[in-house]
N, C-alpha and C positions, 0 to 999 in steps of 0.2 A: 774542505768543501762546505760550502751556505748547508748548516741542520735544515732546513727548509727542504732543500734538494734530497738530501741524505733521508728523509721521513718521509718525502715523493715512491723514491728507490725502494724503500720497505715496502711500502703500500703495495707497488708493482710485482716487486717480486712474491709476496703473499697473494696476489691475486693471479698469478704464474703456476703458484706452485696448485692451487686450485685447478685450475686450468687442465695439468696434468694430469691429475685425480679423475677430471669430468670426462678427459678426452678416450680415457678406456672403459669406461659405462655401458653396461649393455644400452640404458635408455637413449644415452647421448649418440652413441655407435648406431642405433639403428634410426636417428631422427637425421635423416642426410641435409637438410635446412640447418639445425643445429648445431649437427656436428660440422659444418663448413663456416657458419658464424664463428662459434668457437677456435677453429682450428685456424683462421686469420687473424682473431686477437692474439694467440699464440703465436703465431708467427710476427705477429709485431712485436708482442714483449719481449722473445728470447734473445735479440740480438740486447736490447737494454741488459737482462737479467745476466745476461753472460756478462759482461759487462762490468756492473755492478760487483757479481762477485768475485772479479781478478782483482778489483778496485780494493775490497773487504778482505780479500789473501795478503794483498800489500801492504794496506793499514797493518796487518796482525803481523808480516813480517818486520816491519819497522818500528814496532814496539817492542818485538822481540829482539830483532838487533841493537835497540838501542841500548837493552840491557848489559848488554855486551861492551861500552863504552868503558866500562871501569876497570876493566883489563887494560896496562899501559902498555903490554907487548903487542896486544891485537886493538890499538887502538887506531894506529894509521889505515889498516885493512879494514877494518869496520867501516870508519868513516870513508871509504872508497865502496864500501856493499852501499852504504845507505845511501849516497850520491847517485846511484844505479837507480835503488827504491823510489828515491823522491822524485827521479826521473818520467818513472813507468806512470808512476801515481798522477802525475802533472797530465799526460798523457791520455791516460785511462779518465782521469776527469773534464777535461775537455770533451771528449768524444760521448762522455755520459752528457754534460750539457745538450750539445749538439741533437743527441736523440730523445733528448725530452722534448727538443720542440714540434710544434706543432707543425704536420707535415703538409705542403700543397699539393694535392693533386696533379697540380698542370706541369709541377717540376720534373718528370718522368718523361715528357710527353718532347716531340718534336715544336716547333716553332716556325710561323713566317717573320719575314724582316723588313720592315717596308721603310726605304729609305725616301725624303721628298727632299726638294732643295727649299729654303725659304726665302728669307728678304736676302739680298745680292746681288742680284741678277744671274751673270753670265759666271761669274766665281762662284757663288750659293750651287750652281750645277755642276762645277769643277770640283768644290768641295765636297758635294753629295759624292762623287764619282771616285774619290782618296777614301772616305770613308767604307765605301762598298768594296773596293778593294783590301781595307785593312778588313773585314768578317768574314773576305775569302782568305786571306792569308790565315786566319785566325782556325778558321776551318780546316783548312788543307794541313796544318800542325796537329790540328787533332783527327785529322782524318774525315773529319764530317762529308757527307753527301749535301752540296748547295746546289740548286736547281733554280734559274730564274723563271719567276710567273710573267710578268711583264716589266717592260723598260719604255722611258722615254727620253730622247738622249738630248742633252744641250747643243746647245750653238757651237760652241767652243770646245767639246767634250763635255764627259760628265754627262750628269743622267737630269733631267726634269723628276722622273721618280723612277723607282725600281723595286721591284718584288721578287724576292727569294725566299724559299721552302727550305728549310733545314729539319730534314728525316732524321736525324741523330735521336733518340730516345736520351732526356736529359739537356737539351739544345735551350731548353725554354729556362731551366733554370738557371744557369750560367749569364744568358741574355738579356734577363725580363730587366734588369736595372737598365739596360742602355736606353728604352724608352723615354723619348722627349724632347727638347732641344739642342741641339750642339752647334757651339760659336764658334766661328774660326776668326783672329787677326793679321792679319798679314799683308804683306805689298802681293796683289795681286799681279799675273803674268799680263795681265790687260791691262793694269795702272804704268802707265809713261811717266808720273812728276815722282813716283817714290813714295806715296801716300798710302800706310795703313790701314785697310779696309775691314770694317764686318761684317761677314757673312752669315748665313745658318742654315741647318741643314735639321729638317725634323725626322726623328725617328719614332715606329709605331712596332714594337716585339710582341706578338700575338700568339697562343698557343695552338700547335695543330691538332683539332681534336677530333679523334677518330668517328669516321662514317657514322657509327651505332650512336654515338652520344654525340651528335651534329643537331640541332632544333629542326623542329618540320618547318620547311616553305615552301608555302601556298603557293606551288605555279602561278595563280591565275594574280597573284602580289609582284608577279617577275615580267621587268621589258625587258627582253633579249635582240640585239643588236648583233647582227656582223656587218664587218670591214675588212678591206687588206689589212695587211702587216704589213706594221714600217719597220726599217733598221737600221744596220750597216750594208747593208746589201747583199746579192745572193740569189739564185736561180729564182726561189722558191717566195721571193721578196716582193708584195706587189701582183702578185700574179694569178692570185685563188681569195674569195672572201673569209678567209678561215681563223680570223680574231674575234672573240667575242667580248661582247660587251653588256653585261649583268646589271640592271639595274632593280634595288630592291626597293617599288613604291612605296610601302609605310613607312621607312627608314631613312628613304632616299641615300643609301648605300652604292656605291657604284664599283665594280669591279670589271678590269679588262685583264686579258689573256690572249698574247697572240704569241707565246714561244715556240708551240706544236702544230705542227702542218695541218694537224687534223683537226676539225672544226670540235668533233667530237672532245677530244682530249681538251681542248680548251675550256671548253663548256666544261668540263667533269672540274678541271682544276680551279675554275672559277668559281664555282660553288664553293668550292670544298674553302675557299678564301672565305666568302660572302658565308658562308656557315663559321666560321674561327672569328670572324669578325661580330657577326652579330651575339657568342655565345661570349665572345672579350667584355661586350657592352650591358650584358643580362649577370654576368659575374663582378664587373663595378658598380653597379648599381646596386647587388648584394651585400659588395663589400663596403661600401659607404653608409649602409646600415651597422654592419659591425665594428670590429677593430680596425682603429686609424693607423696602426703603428706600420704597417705595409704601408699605405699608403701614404704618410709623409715622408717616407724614403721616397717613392717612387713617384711623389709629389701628385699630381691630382690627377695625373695618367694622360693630360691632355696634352699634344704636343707643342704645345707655346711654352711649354716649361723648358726654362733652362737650365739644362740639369751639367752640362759639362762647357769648361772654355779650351779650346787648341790656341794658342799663344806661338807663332811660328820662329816670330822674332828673338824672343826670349826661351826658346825651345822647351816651353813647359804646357804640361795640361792640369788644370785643376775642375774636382768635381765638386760643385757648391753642394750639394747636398750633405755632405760627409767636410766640405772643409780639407779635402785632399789635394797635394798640388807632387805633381811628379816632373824631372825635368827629363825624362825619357823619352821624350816625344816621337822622336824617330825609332825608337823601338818600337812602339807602341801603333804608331801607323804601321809598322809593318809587320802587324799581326800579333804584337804580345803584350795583348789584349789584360792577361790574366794582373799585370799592375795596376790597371783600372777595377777590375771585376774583386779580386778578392779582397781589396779592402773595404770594399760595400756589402758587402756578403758578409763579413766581421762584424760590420758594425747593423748590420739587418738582425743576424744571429744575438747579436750582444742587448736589441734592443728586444727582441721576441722574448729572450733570459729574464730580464728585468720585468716584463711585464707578466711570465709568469708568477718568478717568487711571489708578486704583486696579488695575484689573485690566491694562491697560496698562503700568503700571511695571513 
């Protein structure tokens, strides 16, 4: 393991051990402010420190077996212990990287999804419509709760846009890279000569962020609009003004919601977008003051970016950000997802690493 890292680990667990010392103090025990600072930097470091020192048992066991090599009777057994050691240890230091980085808040948290179609036309909504079904498959594998906020649906099928709420606690970190552009090629079901077409579909992965820590808005900032509900049909379709329609004047933000009968519920879920939305734009605009390295993965967060192509012909998708190309495709539309997601996530992790040592050195 990078001495760099390993001198990290010290520091921490010296300041752990500290920690412990402070945390049964009459002073620190009776400062409830204090002792609650305290006792959440402790609970951040002990999973590190724990960590750390199975990491340093291992090291000590593996010098101490190694000593052991010069015995030629126990030396095939030996070399079957230390294959075991070098295992745990590979293990255990990966997962000490991992928790030295630096952690995002929003990665805990649920997610909206907001799928649009773009240049295509009538296929761009077809394609919106494949894709929205592969984050419900993708969901329904891991059990997620998906909830649509609003839908506009194409000509043909497929959606004009569509808005989904994923409650999953952790939804946002898994998700946040699909943000952006997605190309599709292929002979469309509306192409008659067999011609190739490109379509695209923009995607917008926003964090849902709880009521308490939502920004204030100025009612008197807000045009509120109802209409019926369009759909696929249905008693209830058409028949009451109970879709709202959210418009945030400084921002010019706009947000509809007509899933729920109630006018009420619509309005509540609309907000709760038009607040994830405007706290998405006050946190880019944070982060473009700071470190870029999130952000040229996730290229400039704006969704003209083309961050993924679906190749239908040649059954592959590749994600230009990362230079990754899978010929899974048809797995992967149908929900398994995790061949696109975890090799961006490697190389997001791989570059956060690096930029530590970096400031480190």
């Amino acid at each position: 393991m990078n001495p760099i890292i390993i001198n990290k680990l010290m520091i921490l667990q010296k300041r752990f051990n500290i920690l412990e010392k402070l945390l049964i103090t009459p002073n620190v025990m009776g400062d409830k402010k204090r002792f609650y600072i305290l006792s959440k930097e402790h609970a951040r470091l002990s999973e590190i420190v724990i960590c750390f020192r199975r990491w340093l048992d291992i090291k000590q066991k593996i010098i101490n077996t190694q000593k052991m090599l010069e015995d030629v009777d126990m030396y095939d057994i030996v070399q079957d212990e230390l294959k075991t050691f070098y295992l745990t240890q590979c293990h255990l230091e990966k997962n000490l990287k991992i928790l030295l980085l630096p952690v995002d808040p929003n990665d805990k948290l649920g997610c909206f999804v907001e799928l649009r179609a773009g240049t295509g036309g009538k296929e761009a909504a077809i394609f919106t419509g494949e894709l929205f079904r592969m984050y419900v498959r993708y969901s329904e594998v891991r059990r997620w709760k998906m909830e649509v906020i609003n839908a506009t649906y194409g000509e043909c099928g497929g959606y004009k846009e569509i808005i989904t709420k994923i409650s999953y606690k952790g939804a946002y970190n898994l998700l946040k890279f699909e943000s952006g552009g997605h190309r599709v090629q292929r002979i469309p079901h509306t192409e008659s000569q067999g011609r190739i077409h490109t379509s695209t579909c923009t995607i917008a992965v926003i964090p849902e962020i709880p009521n308490v820590e939502l920004p204030n808005i100025d009612p008197h900032e807000l045009r509120i609009d109802t209409f019926r509900s369009s759909g696929a049909g249905g008693q209830h379709v058409n028949t009451t003004d109970s879709a709202i329609r959210i418009t945030h004047i400084p921002s010019g933000l706009v947000v509809e919601c007509q899933d729920e009968r109630s006018q009420h519920k619509n309005k509540a879920k609309a907000l709760s977008v038009l607040g994830s939305r405007l706290h998405a734009i006050e946190m880019k605009r944070r982060q473009q003051k700071a470190s870029c390295t999130r952000r040229n993965l996730l290229g400039t967060g704006d969704r003209s970016d083309r961050i993924r192509t679906y190749n239908f012909h040649q059954g592959r998708v590749t994600d230009h950000r990362i230079s990754f190309t899978s010929y899974q495709l048809s797995d992967i539309m149908n929900g398994e997802l995790d061949i696109l997601i975890q090799p961006i996530i490697n190389k997001y992790q791989s570059d956060q690493l690096d930029k530590l040592l970096e400031l480190e050195s």
